[in-house]
C-alpha positions as CSV (number, residue, x, y, z in Angstrom):
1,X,61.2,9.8,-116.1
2,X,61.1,6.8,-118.2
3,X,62.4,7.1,-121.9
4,X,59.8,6.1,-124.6
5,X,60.8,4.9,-128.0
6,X,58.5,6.0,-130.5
7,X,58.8,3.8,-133.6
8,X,56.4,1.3,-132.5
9,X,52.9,0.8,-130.7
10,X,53.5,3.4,-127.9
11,X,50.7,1.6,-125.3
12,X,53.1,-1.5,-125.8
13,X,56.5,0.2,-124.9
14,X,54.1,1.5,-121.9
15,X,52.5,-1.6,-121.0
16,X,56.4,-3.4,-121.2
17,X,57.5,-0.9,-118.6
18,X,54.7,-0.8,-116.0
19,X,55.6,-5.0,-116.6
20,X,58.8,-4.2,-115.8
21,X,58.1,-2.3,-112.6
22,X,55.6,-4.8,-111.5
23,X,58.0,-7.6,-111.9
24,X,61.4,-5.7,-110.5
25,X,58.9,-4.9,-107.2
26,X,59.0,-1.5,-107.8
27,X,54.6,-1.7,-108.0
28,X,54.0,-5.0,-105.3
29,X,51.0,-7.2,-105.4
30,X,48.3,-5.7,-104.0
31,X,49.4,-1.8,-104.6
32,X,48.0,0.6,-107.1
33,X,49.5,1.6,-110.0
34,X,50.2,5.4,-110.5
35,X,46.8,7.2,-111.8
36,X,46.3,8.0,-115.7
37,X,47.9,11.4,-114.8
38,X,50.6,10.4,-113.3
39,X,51.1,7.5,-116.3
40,X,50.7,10.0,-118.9
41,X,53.3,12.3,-117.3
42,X,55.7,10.0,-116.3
43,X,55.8,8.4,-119.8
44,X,55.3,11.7,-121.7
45,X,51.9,9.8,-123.6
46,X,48.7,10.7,-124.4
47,X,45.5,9.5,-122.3
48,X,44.4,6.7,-124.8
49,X,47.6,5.1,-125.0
50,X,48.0,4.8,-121.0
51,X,44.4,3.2,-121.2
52,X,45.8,0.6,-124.0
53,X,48.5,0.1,-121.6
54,X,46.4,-0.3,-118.4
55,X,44.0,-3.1,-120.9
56,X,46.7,-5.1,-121.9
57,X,48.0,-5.6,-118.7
58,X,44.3,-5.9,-117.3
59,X,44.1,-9.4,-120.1
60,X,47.9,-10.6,-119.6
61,X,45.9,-10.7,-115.5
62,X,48.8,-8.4,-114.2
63,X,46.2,-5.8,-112.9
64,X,42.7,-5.5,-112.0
65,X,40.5,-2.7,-112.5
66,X,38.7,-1.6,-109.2
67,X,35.6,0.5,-110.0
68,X,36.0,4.0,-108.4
69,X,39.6,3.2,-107.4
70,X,42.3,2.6,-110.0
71,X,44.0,0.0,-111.3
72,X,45.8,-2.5,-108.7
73,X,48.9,-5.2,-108.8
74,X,46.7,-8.3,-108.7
75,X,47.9,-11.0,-105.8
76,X,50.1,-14.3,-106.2
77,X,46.5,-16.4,-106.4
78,X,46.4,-19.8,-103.7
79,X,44.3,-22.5,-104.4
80,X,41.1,-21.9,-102.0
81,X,38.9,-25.0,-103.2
82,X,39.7,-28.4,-103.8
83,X,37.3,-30.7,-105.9
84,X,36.8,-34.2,-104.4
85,X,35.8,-35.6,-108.2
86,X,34.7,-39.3,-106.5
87,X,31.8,-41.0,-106.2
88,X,30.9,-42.9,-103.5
89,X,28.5,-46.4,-103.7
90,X,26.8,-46.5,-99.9
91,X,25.8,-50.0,-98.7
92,X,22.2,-49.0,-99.1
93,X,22.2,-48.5,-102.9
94,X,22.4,-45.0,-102.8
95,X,25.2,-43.0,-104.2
96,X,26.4,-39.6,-103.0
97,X,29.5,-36.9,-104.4
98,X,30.8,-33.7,-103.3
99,X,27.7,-32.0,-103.9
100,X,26.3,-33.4,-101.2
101,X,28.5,-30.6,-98.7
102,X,28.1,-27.8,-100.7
103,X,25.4,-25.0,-100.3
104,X,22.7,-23.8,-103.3
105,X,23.3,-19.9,-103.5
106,X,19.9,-19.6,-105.6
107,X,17.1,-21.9,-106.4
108,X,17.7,-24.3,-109.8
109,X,16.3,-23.0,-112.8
110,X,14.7,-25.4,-115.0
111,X,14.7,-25.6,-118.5
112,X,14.4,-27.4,-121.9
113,X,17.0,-27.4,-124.2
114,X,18.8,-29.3,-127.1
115,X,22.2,-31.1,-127.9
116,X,24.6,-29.0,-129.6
117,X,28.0,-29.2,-130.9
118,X,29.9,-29.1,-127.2
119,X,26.9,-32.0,-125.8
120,X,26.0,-34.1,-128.2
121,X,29.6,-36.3,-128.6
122,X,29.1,-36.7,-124.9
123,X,26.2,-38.1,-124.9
124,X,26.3,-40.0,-128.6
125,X,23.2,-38.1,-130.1
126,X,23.0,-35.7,-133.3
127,X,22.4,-32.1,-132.7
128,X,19.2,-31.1,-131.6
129,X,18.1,-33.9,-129.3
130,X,15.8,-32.4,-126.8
131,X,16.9,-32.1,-123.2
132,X,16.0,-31.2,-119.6
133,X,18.6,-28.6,-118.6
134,X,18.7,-28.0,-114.6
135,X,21.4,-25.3,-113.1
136,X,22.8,-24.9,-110.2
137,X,24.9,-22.2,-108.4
138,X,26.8,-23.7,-105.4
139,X,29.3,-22.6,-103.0
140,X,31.8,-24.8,-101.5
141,X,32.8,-24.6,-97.3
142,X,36.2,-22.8,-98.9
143,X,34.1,-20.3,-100.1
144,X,34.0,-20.8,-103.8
145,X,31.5,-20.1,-106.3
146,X,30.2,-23.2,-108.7
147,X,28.0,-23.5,-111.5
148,X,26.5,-26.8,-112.0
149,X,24.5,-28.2,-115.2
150,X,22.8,-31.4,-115.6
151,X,21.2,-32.3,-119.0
152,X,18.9,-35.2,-119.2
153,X,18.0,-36.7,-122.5
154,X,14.1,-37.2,-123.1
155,X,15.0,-40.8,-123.7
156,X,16.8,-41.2,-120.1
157,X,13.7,-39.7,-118.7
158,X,11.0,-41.5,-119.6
159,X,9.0,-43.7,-117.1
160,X,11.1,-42.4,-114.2
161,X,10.1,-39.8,-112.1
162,X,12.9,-37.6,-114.0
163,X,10.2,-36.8,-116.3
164,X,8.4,-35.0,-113.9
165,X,10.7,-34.0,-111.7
166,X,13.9,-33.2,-113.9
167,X,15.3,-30.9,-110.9
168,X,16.1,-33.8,-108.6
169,X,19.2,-34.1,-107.1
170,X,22.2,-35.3,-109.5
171,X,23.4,-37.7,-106.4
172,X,19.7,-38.8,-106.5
173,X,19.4,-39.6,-109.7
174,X,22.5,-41.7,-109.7
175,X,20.6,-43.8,-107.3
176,X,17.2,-43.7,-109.8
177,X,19.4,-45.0,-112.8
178,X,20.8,-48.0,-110.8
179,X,17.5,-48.8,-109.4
180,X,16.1,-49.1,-113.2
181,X,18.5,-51.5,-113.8
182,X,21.6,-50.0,-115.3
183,X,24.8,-50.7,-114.2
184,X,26.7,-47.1,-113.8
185,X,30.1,-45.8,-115.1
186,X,31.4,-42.7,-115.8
187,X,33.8,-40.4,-117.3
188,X,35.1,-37.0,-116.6
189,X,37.1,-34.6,-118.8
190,X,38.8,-31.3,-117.8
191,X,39.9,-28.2,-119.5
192,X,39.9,-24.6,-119.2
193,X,39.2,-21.5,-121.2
194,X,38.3,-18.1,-120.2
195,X,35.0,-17.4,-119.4
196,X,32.0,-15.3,-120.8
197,X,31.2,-12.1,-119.5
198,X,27.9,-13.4,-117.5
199,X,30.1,-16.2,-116.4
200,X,32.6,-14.2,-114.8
201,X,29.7,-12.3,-113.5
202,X,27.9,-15.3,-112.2
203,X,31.2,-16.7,-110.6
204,X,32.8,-13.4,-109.2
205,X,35.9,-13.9,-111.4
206,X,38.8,-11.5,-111.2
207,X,39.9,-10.4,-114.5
208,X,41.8,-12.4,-117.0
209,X,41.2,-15.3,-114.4
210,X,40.7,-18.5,-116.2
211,X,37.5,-21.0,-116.1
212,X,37.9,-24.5,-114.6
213,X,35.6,-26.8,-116.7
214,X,34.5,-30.7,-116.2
215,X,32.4,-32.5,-118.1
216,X,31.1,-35.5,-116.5
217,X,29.0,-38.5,-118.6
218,X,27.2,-41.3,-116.4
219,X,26.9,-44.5,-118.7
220,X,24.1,-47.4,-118.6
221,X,23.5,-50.3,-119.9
222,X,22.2,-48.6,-123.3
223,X,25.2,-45.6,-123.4
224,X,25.3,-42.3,-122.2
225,X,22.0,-41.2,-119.5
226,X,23.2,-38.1,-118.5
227,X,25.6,-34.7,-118.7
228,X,27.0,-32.9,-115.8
229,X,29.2,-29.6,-116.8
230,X,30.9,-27.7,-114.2
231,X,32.7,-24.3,-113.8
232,X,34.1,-22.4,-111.7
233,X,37.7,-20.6,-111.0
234,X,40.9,-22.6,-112.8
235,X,43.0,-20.1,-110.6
236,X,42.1,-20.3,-107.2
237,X,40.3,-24.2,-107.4
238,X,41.7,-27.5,-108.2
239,X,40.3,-31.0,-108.8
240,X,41.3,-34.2,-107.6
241,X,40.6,-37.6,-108.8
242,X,41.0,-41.3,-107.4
243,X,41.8,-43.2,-109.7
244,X,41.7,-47.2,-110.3
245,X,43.7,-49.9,-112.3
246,X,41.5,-51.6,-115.0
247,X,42.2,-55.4,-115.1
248,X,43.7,-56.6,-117.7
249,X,41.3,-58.5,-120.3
250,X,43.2,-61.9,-121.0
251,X,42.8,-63.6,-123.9
């Protein structure tokens, strides 16, 4: 039986040693843990600190809850996805990405929206700037889950067929942008955080498991035109990027 000190937070001595076990191979990846009656009598605890125990472990993404089963060593996770983050200029004026090979799990929803504190930076407007919001679900050949934004200023829409038809294909309206005359560029940005509940939801993440983010801004001639964001699993995906030397600007 395992000794408990009882000076401090008992669901933290608790939550130490089941780490301990976990980590010493005594509970392998992919087992269950002991149930709450077997925790509470092999630490000598009450029921609600074993739960504090079992929920800190759960965050830390030690363990995974299993509806109707009990609590479970998660897995060593392996990257199942990789991100092609390229964009390709065909000889016919069109341009096509990654998107291109991967599958819509539902149809895009459509929507109006506005710039806010995460958008408008990206795409150099003040807060509130109407927008045409289109998202996508995906799912990659590997198998993994995407969710895809694209938000079109009102300005970037006008007198294309955007404005009527704000759904249209991101690839696509790469293609629509350089036939109205601007000359493309873009940037990308990554980070993670850990997602909201619908997001995990949405994406089938495990628990604790963090979110992959881009953000990707396609430049004209007059400045930003558009905002993709992207998310899907940080631990089981990665992104890749080609990247190019800039020539030096002499003087």
């Amino acid at each position: 039986m395992a000794e408990i000190q009882r000076p401090s937070a008992l669901y933290k001595q608790v939550a130490a040693a089941l780490r301990d076990a976990i980590t010493s191979g005594e509970f392998p990846p992919g087992t269950p843990l002991p149930s709450e009656t077997q925790l509470i009598e092999r630490y000598q605890v009450s029921r609600p600190t074993v739960r504090n125990a079992i929920a800190a472990l759960r965050a830390e993404g030690l363990i995974e809850v299993i509806h109707g089963k009990g609590s479970y060593v998660r897995s060593t996770p392996t990257t199942t996805a990789t991100l092609t983050r390229t964009i390709t200029h065909n000889t016919d004026g069109t341009y096509t990405t990654e998107l291109s090979t991967w599958t819509l799990a539902e149809t895009p929803h459509i929507h109006r929206t506005h710039t806010d504190t995460h958008t408008a930076p990206f795409l150099e407007l003040d807060e509130g700037e109407a927008l045409f919001g289109v998202d996508r679900l995906y799912t990659t050949p590997a198998g993994a889950r995407i969710a895809h934004r694209t938000l079109i200023p009102f300005a970037t829409a006008e007198g294309t067929e955007l404005a009527d038809h704000p759904d249209t294909d991101p690839d696509r309206i790469y293609t629509l942008l350089a036939q109205a005359g601007h000359t493309l560029a873009w940037t990308e940005t990554t980070s993670a955080r850990m997602p909201r509940p619908d997001e995990r939801t949405t994406l089938h993440l495990p628990d604790a498991t963090p979110l992959l983010h881009t953000t990707r801004v396609t430049h004209g001639n007059t400045g930003p035109l558009i905002l993709e964001d992207l998310h899907t699993s940080g631990e089981t995906t990665r992104a890749t990027y080609r990247i190019t030397a800039d020539t030096a600007a002499h003087d």
